[in-house]
C-alpha positions as CSV (number, residue, x, y, z in Angstrom):
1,X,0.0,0.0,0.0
2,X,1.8,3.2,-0.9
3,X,1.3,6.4,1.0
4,X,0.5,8.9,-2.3
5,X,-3.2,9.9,-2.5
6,X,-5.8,7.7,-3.6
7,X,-9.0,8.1,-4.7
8,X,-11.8,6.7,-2.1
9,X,-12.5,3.0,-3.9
10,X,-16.2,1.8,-4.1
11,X,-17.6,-0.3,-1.1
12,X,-17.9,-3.3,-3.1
13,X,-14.0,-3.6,-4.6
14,X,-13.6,-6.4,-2.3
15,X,-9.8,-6.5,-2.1
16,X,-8.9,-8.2,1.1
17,X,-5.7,-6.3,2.9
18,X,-3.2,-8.2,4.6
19,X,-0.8,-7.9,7.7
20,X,0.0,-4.0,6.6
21,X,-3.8,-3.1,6.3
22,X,-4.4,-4.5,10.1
23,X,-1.3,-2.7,11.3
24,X,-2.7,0.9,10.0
25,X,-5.9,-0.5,11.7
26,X,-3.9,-0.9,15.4
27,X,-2.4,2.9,14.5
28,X,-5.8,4.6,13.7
29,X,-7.0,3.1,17.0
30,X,-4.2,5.4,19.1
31,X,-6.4,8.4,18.6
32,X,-10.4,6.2,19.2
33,X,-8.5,4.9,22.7
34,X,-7.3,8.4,23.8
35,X,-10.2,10.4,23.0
36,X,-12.9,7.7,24.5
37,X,-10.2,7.7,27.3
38,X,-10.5,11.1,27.9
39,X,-14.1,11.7,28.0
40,X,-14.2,9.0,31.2
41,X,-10.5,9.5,33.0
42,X,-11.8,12.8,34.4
43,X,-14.3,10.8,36.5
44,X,-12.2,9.5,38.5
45,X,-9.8,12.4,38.4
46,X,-12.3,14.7,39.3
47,X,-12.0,14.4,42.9
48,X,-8.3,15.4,42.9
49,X,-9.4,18.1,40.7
50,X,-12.2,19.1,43.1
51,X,-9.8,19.2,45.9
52,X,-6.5,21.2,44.5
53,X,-8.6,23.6,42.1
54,X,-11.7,24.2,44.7
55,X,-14.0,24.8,41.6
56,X,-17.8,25.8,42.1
57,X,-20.3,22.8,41.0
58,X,-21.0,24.5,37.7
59,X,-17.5,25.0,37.4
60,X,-17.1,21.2,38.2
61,X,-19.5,20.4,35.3
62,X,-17.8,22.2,33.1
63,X,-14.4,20.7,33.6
64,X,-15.7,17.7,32.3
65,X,-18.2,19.2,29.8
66,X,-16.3,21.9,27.4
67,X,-14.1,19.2,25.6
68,X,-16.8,17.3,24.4
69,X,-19.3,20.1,24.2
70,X,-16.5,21.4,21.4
71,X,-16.1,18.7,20.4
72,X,-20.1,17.9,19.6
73,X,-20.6,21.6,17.5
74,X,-16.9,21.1,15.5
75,X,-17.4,17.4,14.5
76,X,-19.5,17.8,11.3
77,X,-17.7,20.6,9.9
78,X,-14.5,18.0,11.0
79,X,-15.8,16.0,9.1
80,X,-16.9,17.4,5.8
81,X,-13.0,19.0,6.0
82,X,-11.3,15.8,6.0
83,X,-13.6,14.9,2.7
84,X,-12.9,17.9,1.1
85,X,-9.2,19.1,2.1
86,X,-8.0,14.9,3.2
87,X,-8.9,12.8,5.9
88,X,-5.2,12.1,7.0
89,X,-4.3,15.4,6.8
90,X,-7.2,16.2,9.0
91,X,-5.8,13.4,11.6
92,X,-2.0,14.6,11.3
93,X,-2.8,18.3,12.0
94,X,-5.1,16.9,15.0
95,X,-3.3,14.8,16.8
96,X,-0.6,17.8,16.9
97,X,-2.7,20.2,18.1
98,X,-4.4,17.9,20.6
99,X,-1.1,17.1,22.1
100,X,0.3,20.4,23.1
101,X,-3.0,21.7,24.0
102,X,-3.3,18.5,26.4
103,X,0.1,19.3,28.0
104,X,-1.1,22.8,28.6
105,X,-4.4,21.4,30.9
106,X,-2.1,19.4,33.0
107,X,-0.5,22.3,33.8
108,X,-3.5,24.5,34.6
109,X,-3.4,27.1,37.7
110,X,-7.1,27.4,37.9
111,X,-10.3,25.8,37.1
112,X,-11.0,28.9,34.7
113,X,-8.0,28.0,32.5
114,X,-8.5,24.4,32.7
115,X,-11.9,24.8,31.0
116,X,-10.1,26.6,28.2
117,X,-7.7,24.1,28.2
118,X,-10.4,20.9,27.5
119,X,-12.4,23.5,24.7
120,X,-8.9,23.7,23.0
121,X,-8.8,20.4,23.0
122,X,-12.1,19.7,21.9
123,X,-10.9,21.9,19.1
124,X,-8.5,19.6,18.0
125,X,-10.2,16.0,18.9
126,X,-12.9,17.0,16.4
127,X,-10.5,16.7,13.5
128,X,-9.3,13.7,14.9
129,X,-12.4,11.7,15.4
130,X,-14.1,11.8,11.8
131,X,-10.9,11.0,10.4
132,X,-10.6,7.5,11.9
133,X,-13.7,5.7,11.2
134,X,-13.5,6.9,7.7
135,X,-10.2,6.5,6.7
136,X,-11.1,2.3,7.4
137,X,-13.3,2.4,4.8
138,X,-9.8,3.6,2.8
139,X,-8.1,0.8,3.8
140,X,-10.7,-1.8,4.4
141,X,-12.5,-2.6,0.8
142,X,-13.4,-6.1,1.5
143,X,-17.0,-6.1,3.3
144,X,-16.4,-9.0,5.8
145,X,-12.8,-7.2,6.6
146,X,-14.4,-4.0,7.3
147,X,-17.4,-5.2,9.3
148,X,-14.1,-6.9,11.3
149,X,-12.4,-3.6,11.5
150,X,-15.6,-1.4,12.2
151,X,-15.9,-4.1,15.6
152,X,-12.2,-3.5,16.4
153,X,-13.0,0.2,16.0
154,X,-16.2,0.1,17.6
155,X,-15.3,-1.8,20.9
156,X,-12.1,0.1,21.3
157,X,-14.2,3.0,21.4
158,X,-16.3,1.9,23.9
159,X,-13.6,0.0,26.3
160,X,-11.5,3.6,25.9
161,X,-14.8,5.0,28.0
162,X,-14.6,2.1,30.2
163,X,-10.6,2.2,30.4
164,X,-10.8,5.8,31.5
165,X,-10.9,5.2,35.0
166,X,-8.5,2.5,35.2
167,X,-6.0,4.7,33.6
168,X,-6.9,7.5,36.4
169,X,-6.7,5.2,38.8
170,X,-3.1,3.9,37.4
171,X,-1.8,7.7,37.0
172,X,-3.6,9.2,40.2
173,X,-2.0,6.6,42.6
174,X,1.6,7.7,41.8
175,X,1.2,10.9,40.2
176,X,-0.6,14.5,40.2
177,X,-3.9,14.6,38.1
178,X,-2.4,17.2,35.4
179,X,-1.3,13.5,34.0
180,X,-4.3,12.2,32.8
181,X,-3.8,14.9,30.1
182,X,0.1,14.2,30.0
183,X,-0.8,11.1,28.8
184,X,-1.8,12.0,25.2
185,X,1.8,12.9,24.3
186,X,3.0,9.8,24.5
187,X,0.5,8.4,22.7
188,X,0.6,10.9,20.0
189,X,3.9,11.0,19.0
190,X,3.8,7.3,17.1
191,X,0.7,7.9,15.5
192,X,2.6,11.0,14.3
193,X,5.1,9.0,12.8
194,X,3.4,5.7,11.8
195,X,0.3,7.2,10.2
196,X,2.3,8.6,6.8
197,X,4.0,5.4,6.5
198,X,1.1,3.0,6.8
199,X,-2.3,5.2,6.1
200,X,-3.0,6.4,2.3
201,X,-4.9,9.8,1.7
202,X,-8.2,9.7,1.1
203,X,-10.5,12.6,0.4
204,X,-14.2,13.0,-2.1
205,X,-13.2,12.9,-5.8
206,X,-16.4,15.9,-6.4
207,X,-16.5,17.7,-2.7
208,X,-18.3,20.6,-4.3
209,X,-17.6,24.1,-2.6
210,X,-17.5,24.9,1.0
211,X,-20.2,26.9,2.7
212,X,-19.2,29.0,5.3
213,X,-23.0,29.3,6.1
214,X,-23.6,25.8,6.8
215,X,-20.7,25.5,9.0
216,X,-21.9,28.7,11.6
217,X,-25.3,27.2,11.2
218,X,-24.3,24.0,12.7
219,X,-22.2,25.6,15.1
220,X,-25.0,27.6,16.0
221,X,-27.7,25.1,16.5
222,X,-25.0,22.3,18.7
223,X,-23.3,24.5,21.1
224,X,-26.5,26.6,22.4
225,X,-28.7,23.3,22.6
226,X,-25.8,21.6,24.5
227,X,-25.2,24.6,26.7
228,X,-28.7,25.0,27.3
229,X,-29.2,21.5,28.3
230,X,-26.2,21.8,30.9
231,X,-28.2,24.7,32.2
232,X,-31.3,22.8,32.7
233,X,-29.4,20.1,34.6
234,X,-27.5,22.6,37.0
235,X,-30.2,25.4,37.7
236,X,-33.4,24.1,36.5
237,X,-35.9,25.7,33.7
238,X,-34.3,29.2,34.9
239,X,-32.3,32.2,33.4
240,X,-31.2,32.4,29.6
241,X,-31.2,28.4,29.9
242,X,-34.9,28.4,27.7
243,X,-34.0,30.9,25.4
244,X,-30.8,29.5,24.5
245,X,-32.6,26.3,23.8
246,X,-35.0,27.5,21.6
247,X,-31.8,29.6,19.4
248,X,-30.1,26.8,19.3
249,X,-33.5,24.9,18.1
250,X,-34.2,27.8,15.2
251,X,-30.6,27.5,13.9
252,X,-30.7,23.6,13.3
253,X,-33.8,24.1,11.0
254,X,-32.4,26.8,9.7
255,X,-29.2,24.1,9.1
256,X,-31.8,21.6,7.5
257,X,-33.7,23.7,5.3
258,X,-30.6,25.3,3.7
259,X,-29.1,21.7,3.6
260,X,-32.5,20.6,1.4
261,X,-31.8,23.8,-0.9
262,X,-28.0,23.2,-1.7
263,X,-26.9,20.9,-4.8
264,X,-23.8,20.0,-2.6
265,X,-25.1,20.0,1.2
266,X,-22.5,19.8,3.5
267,X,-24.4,17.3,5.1
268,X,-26.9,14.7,3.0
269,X,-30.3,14.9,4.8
270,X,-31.0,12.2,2.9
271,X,-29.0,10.1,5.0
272,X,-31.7,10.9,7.5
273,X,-34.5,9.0,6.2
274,X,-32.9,5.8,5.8
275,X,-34.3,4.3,9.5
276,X,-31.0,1.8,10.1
277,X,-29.1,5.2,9.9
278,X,-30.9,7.2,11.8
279,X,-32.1,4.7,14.5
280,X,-28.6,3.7,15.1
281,X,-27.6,7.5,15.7
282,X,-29.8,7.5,18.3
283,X,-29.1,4.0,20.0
284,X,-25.9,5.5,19.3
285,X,-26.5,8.6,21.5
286,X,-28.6,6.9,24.5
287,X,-26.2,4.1,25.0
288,X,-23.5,6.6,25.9
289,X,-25.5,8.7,28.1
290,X,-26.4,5.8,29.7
291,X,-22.5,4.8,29.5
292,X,-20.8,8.5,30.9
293,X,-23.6,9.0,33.5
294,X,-22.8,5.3,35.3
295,X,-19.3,6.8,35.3
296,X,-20.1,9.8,36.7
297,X,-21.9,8.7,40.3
298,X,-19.6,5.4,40.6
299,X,-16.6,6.8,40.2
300,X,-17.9,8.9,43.2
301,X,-19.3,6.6,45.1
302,X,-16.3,4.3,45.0
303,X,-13.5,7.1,45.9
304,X,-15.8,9.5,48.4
305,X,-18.2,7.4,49.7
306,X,-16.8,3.5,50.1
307,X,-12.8,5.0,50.3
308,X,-11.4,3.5,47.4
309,X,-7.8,4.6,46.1
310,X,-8.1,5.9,42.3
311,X,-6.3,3.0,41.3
312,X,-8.4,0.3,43.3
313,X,-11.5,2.1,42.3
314,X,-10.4,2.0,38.7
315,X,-9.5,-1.9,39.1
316,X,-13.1,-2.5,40.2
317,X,-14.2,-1.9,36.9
318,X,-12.0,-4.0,35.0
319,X,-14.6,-7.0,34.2
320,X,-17.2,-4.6,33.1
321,X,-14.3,-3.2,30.3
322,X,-13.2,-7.1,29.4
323,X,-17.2,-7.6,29.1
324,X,-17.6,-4.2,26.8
325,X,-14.9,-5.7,24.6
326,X,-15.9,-9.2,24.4
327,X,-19.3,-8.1,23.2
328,X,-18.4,-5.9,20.9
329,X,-16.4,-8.3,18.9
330,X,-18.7,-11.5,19.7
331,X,-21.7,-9.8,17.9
332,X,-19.7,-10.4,14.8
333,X,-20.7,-13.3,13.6
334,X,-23.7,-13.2,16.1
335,X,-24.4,-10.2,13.4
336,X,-24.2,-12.4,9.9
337,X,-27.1,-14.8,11.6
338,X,-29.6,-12.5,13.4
339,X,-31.3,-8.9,13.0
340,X,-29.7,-5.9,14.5
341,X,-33.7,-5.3,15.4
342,X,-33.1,-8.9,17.7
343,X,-29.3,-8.5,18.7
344,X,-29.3,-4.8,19.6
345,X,-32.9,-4.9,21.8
346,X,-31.5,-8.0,23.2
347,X,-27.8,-6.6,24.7
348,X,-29.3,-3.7,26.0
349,X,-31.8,-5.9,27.8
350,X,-28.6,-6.8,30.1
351,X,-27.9,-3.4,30.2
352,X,-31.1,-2.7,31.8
353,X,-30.4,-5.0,34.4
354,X,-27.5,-3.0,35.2
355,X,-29.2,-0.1,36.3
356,X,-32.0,-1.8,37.7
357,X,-29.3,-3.3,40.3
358,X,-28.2,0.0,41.0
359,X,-31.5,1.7,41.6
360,X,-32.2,-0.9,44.3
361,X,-29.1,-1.1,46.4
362,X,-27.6,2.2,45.9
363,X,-27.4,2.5,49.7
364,X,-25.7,-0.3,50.0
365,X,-23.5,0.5,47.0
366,X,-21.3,-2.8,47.9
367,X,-17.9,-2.6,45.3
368,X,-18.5,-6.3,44.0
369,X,-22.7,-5.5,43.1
370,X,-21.4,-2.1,41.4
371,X,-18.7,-4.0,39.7
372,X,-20.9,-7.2,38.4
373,X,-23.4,-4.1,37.6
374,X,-20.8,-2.4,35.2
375,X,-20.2,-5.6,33.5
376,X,-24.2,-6.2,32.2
377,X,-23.8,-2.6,31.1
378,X,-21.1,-3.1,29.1
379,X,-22.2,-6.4,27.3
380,X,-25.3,-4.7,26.0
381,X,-23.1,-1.0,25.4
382,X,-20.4,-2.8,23.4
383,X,-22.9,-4.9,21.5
384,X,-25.2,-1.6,20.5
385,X,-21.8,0.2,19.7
386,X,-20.5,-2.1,17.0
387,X,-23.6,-2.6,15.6
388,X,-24.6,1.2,15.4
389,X,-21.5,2.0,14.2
390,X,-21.4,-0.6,11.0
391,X,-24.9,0.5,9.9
392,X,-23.9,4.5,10.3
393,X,-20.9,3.6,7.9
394,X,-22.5,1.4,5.6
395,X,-25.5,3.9,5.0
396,X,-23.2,6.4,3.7
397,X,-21.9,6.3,-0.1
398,X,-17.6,6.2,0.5
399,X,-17.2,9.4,-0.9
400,X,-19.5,11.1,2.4
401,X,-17.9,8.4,4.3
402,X,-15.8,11.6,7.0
403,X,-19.6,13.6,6.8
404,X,-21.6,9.9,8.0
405,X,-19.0,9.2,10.4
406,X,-18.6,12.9,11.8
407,X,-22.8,12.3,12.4
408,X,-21.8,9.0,14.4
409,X,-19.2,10.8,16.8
410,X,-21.2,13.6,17.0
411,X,-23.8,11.3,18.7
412,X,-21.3,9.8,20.5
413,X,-19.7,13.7,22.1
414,X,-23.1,15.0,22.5
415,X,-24.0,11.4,24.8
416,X,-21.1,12.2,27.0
417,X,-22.6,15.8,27.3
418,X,-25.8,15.1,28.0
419,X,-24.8,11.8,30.8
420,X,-23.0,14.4,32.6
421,X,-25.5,17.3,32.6
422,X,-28.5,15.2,32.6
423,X,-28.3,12.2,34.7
424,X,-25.2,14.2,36.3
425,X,-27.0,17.3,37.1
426,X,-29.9,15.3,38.0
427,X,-28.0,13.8,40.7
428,X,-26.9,16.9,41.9
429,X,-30.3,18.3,42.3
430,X,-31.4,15.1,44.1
431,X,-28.4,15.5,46.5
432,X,-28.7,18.9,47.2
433,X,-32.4,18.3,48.1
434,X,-32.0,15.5,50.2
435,X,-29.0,16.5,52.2
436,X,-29.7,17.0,55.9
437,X,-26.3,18.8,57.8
438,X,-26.2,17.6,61.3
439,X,-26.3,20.3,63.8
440,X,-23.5,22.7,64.7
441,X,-21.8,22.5,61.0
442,X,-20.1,25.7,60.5
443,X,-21.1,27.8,57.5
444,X,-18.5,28.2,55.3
445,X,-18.4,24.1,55.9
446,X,-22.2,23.6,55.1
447,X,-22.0,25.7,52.6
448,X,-19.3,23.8,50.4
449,X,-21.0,20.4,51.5
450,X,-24.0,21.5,49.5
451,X,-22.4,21.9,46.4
452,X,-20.8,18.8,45.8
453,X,-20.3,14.9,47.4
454,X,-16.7,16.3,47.0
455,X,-17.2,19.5,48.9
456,X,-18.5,17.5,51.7
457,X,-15.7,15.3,51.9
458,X,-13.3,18.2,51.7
459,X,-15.0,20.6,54.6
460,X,-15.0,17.3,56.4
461,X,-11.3,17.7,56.8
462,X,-11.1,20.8,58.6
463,X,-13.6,19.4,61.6
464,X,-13.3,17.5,64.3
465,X,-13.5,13.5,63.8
466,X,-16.9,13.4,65.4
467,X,-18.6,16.1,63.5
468,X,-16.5,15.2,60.2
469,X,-17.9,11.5,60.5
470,X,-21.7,12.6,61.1
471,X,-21.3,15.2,57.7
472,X,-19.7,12.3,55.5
473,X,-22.7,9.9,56.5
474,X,-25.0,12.8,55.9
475,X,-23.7,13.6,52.5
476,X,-23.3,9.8,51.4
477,X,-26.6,9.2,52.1
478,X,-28.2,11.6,49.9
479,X,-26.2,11.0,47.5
480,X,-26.5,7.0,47.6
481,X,-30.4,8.3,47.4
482,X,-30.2,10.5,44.6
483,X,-28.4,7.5,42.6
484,X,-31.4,5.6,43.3
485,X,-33.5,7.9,41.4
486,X,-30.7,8.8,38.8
487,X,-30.2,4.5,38.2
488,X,-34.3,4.2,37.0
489,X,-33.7,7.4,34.5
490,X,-31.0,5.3,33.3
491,X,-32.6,2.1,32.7
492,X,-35.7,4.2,31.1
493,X,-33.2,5.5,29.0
494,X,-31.7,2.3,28.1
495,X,-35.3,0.6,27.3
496,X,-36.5,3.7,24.7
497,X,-33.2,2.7,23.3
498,X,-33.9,-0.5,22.8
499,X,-37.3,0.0,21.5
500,X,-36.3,2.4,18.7
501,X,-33.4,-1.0,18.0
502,X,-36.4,-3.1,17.8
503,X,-38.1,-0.7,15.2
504,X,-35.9,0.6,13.1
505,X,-32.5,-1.1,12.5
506,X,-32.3,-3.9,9.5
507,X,-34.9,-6.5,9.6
508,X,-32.4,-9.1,8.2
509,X,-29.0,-9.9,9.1
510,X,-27.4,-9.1,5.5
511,X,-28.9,-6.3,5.1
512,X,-26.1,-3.8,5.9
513,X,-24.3,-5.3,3.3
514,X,-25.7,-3.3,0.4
């Protein structure tokens, strides 16, 4: 395979690769591993975070939420760049900007600056994350190869999410949290070096002109909806939170209708009406909300509330990430035999379980019931995931291949969003209404206590064992009952995912195969 630029080949060419095709495969996953990675490591890093940066809850939310809220409003046009302009060049220019950028946030002085930090990163993960799924379908020709290689792809998207905290945990027991950002460099600088050698250009043969329009109204409609959904999550139906919703709401319409009127959209609404595509974007997006917002309170509850180390928390979750895996790439051939509408309704049946277990013993919250939890959520996440993903690719004609799979991750950023700020924020409101401060609590202490689990834990430290004790049981207990509450949105979530599986992905098992 030489490295000059090629022209995308049609789906159907068939031409199996051999060992040098798999290798680019193992190289294109550096970047999938390190961006799942990062949307999931700051769970568990939070709490160091919490503690050296003292950041307010919003502020909080927003350390986590500005990378892939960025990320989310950049990935189209990300996307339908890499067509136009190359899809390697988009992932070369990406993963250097993404690596000093990381550096920077490991560094940051404040909370303030390490918000900046994760949107400049977002910045730069949106070129990287378009480019990846699409340049396999470069490399990849042969249909049963690619399905292969969509799996590989798939799962190590999802077991980077689930890997997340074991790498905090790893990095947080011997050093500082500024290096779960450190981290990319070293990941980075192969990719840098391997991906000219081993991944051919690729770009659309006819890309048409680019419309500076499109690209603000897409920005315009994602980052306001997204913002405005944070908002709701945090502070309720309040402030500029409705407004911003319904601008964000006018300016996607406005996105579609000029779409509709173009000769050469920047994005194919016709993609759109095709069900297996757009019923997989949505499994797509509820199956990481569901995914990010288990995360988000057991990562808590482990460190803050049972006492876990990062790294022992992190460990916890292993079997769930060797489950997420295992089911990703098992519904392989489990794919060329049944339905997606009867393999993807019946993995996130498990899933359901998951959640259910929570909802019920969250004041127990025992590590070995949260940890066999994790692992029914992540047979029926890495099942959905690979599937989704297969169907999002193979709906798209080669030449749209960076646009289709820009739509997929865009899903996939805007899930992580919204299982922070929804099921996230939801907790926090639950928490915050439940907590009950033992008497005699000094102000300043109460007052952090009722922002976050964290804060609790934190103001705990500066008072005496007795009344530190009697504020930690206080605050774990509301929030052990607000993840009761949060645990049956989940599983609701997971079930209208499953139903919309059941209704509108292929009805046979060779049908993504046109």
């Amino acid at each position: 395979m030489t490295t000059a630029t090629l022209i995308e080949p049609r789906a159907d060419a068939g031409q199996r690769v051999g060992w040098r095709g798999w290798l680019a495969l193992v190289v294109l996953m550096l970047p999938v591993l390190l961006v799942s990675v990062d949307n999931t490591v700051l769970s568990f890093a939070l709490p160091a975070i919490a503690l050296d940066l003292e950041p307010t809850s919003a502020q909080q939310l927003w350390i986590i939420d500005a990378y892939p809220l960025v990320l989310a409003g950049l990935l189209v046009t990300m996307g339908v760049l890499g067509d136009r302009f190359g899809r390697r060049r988009m992932l070369l220019i990406g993963a250097t900007g993404f690596g000093i950028v990381s550096a920077l946030a490991a560094f940051a002085p404040t909370a303030a600056l390490l918000i900046a930090a994760r949107a400049g990163m977002g910045v730069f993960g949106a070129m990287l994350m378009p480019s990846t799924l699409s340049l396999l379908r470069t490399v990849f020709t042969n249909r049963d190869q690619r399905r292969l290689a969509i799996a590989i792809w798939a799962a190590g998207f999802s077991a980077g999410a689930a890997l997340g905290p074991v790498v905090g945990g790893i990095l947080l027991e011997h050093f500082s949290w500024g290096s779960v950002f450190l981290m990319a460099v070293p990941v980075l600088v192969p990719l840098l070096v391997l991906v000219p050698l081993l991944v051919p250009e690729s770009r659309d043969p006819h890309p048409g002109r680019i419309d500076p329009v499109s690209i603000v109204l897409s920005m315009a409609a994602l980052v306001p909806i997204v913002y405005a959904i944070k908002e709701f999550a945090v502070h309720g139906i309040v402030g500029l939170a409705p407004a911003l919703f319904g601008v964000g709401v006018l300016f996607a319409v406005l996105f579609v209708r000029r779409q509709l009127r173009l000769e050469t959209p920047m994005l194919d609404m016709a993609l759109f009406r095709r069900g297996s595509f757009s019923g997989a974007i949505l499994v797509n997006l509820l199956s990481v909300i569901a995914l990010v917002g288990f995360l988000f309170f057991v990562a808590q509850h482990l460190q803050l509330i049972v006492g876990l180390s990062p790294l022992e928390a992190g460990l916890a979750l292993v079997p769930g990430l060797v489950a997420m895996i295992a089911a990703g790439l098992l519904v392989v051939p489990l794919a060329k035999r049944f339905s997606s509408r009867v393999i993807v309704p019946a993995g996130l049946a498990v899933s359901v379980l998951a959640y259910v277990t929570i909802a019920v013993t969250a004041q127990d919250g025992e590590v070995w019931v949260l940890s066999l939890a994790f692992v029914a959520l992540g047979i029926g996440i890495g099942m959905a995931e690979t599937v989704s993903n297969e169907l999002i690719l193979s709906s798209a004609p080669p030449e749209k291949a960076g646009a289709a799979s820009a739509v997929s991750e865009t899903a996939y950023e805007l899930g992580a969003v919204l299982g922070t700020a929804v099921l996230g924020g939801l907790l926090t409101a639950l928490y915050r209404g439940s907590l009950v401060l033992p008497d005699g609590v000094p102000a300043e202490a109460a007052e952090a206590a009722r922002e976050t689990l964290a804060g609790a834990v934190a103001a705990g430290r500066e008072l005496d064992p007795g009344m530190a004790q009697q504020l930690r049981d206080a605050a774990a207990h509301a929030f052990d009952a607000g993840v009761g509450v949060t645990a049956l949105i989940g599983a609701g979530l997971i079930v209208i995912a499953a139903v919309i599986a059941a209704t509108t992905l292929e009805r046979t098992a060779s049908a993504s195969e046109h």
